[in-house]
N, C-alpha and C positions, 0 to 999 in steps of 0.2 A: 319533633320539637319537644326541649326538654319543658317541664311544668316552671322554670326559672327563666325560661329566652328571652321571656321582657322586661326583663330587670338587666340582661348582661349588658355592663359598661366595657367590656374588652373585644367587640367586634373589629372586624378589620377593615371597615371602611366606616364613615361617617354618615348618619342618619340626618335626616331634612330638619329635624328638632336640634341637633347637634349643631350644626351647620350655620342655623339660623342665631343662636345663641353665642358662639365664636364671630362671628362674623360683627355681632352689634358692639364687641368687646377690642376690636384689632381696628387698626390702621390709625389716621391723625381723627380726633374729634375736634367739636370746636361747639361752644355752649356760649351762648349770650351772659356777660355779670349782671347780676341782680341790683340794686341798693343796696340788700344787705351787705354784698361783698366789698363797698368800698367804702372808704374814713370817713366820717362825717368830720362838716367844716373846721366845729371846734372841739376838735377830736387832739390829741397829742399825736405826734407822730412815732415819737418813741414806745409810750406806753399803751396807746389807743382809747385812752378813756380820757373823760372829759377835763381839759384843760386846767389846772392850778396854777394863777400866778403866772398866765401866759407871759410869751416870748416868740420873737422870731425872728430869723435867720434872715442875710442879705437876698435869698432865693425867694422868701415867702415861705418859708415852712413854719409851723405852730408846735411849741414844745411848751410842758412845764418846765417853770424855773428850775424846780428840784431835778428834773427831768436831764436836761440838755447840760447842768451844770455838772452832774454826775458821769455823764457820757465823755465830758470835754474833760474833767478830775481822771477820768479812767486812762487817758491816753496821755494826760501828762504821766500819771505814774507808770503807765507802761513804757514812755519813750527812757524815764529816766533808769529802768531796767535795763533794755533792750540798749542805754548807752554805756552802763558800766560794763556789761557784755561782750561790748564793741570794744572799750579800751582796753578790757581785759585781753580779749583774744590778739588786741593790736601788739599790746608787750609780749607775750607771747611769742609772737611770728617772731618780734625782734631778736628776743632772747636768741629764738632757732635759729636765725641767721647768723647770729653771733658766732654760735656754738658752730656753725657748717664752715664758718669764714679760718675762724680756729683750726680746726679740723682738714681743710684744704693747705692751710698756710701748714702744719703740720707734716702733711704725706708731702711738698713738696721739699720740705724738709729731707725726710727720710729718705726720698728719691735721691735729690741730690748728694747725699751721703750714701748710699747704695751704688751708684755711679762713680763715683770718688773712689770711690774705695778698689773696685774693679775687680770685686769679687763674683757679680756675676755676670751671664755675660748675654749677648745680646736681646737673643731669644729667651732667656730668662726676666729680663727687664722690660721686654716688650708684652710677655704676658703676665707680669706683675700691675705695668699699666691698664691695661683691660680688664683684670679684675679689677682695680679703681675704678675705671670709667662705666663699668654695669652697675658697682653698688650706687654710685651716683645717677647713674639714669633709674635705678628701681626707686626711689625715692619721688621720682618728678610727677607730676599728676596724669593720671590716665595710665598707669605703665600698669598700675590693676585690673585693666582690663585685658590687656593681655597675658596677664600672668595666667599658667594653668592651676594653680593651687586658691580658685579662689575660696577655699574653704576656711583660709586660714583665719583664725581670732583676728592679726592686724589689719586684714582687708575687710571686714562686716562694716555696716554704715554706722554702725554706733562710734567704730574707732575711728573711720576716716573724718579729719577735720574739714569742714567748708567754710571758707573764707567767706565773716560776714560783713554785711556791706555796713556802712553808718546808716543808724536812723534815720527818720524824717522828723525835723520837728515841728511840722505845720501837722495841727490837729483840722480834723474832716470831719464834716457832718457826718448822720447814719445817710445821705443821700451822694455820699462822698466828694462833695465841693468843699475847698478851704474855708472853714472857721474860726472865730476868734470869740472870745466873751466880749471883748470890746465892742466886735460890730451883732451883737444880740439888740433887739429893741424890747422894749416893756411896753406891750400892748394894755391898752383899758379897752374892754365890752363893755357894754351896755346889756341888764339885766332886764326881760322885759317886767313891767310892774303886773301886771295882770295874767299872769301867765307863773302857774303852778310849777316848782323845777320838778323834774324828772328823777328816775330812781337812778340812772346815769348823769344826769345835769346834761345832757345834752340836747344841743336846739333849744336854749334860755336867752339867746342874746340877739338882739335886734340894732336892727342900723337907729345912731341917735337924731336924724334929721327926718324918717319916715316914719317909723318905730316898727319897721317890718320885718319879720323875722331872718336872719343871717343862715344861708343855707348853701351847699355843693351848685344849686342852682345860678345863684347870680355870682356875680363878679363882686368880690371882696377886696380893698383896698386899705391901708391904712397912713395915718400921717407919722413918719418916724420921730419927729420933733415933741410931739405930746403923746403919740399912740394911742389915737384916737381910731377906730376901724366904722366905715361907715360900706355902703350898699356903693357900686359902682355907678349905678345910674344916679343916683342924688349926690356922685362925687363931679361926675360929665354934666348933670340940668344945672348944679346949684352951687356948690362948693370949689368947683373949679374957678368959674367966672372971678370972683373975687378972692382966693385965696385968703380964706379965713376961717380957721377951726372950729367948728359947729359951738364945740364942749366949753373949749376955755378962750376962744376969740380972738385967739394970735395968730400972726399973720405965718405965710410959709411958702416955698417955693415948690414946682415941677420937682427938682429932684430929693425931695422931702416925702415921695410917692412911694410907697413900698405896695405891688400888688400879690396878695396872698395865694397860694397855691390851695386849689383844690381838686381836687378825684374826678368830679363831677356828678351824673344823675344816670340813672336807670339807659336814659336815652341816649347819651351821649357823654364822653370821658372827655378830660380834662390835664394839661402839666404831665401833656404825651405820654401817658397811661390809653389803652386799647379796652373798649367795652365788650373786647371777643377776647375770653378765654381759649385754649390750644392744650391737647393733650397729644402728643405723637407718641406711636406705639406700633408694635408688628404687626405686619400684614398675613392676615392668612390665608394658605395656598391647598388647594386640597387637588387632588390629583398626581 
């Protein structure tokens, strides 16, 4: 035994310490989330830090104004790209057809006049046609795949054009459901008064009819007419019955109900999020 053998990592089979270490690293894991890993209530959804100027979506999501307004700016200016793009590449096709229609109406020209003429003769005519009828099928789509030259400059994917489709101009949440600036709501919190904000401002805002603090835990509601957000149980014992807005006293209806999306707690997930993490990875086989 050399003075180094227990240090050599290039053995030919796998050591019990080996073994045990690969093993804790391979196959699916799965690890309970914490709190910390999920958004607190008045968290932004976009930016994840606490709310400015809240807003939210017909789903219940929480964005800042600046936030969501930016997201929804982003995709108008992308669609109005992604449509000069579209009419461009539209004129385009046209143009090429133009130019093939030309071009057809042309050779049959020629033909006809090659014929006429009775200078050549059958078999001559008959493989003049066939050389027409291949330069036009190498043209068609997909005939580069069977071409054996595919090395050439005109076949690389940078040259070949693909027909693109028209935009969409319905702008999407980051949750990908249709939205609109129109159907945004302007949420009011309630600040609690006794209660220092935070170095993130998060978890400052309490239901206005309990004054308890607004959390992943309970059920968050608000009224879309004034955007008013209160605690769901003081919306079920107290606010429901009479339908009348804690804050400013106006009346409102069932579908005036927007219920707010949240993550949930340590315990239990929320708005079909999973409180099991999943890692899948290779299995290892020794033998």
């Amino acid at each position: 035994m050399g003075r180094h053998s227990k240090n050599n990592s290039a053995g030919p089979v796998f050591t019990h310490w080996e073994k045990h270490n690969t093993v804790q690293d391979s196959g699916t894991r799965k690890q309970r989330v914490t709190r910390d890993s999920m958004k607190s209530f008045d968290a932004c959804s976009i930016c994840l830090k606490a709310v400015v100027s809240p807003m939210a979506d017909q789903q219940g999501h929480l964005y800042c104004k600046m936030c969501i307004y930016s997201y929804l700016l982003d995709q108008k200016r992308q669609y109005k790209l992604d449509m000069h793009k579209y009419k461009e590449g539209k004129l385009e096709r046209a143009k090429e057809e133009r130019v093939k229609a030309a071009e057809a109406q042309a050779e049959k020209v020629t033909r006809f006049a090659l014929q006429q003429s009775g200078n050549l003769t059958a078999d001559e005519l008959m493989k003049h046609d066939q050389t027409v009828a291949n330069a036009a099928r190498a043209e068609k789509p997909g005939w580069d795949k069977k071409m054996k030259s595919f090395w050439l400059t005109s076949e690389t994917p940078d040259q070949v054009k693909a027909i693109a489709k028209r935009p969409s101009k319905v702008m999407k949440s980051p949750f990908g459901k249709p939205i609109t600036m129109k159907q945004l709501v302007t949420l009011t919190l309630t600040k609690a008064k006794d209660q220092e904000e935070s170095i993130d401002n998060l978890g400052i805002y309490v239901c206005p009819t309990c004054l308890k603090s607004l959390n992943n835990v309970k059920g968050v509601v608000c009224i879309t007419t004034t955007g008013t957000v209160c605690c769901q149980y003081c919306y079920d014992k107290v606010i429901k019955a009479d339908k009348i807005d804690p804050t400013t006293s106006t009346t409102f209806t069932d579908d005036d109900i927007l219920k707010l999306q949240a993550e949930g707690s340590s315990f239990a997930s929320r708005a079909g999020d999973k409180a099991m993490a999943t890692k899948k990875g290779e299995v290892a086989r020794f033998g």
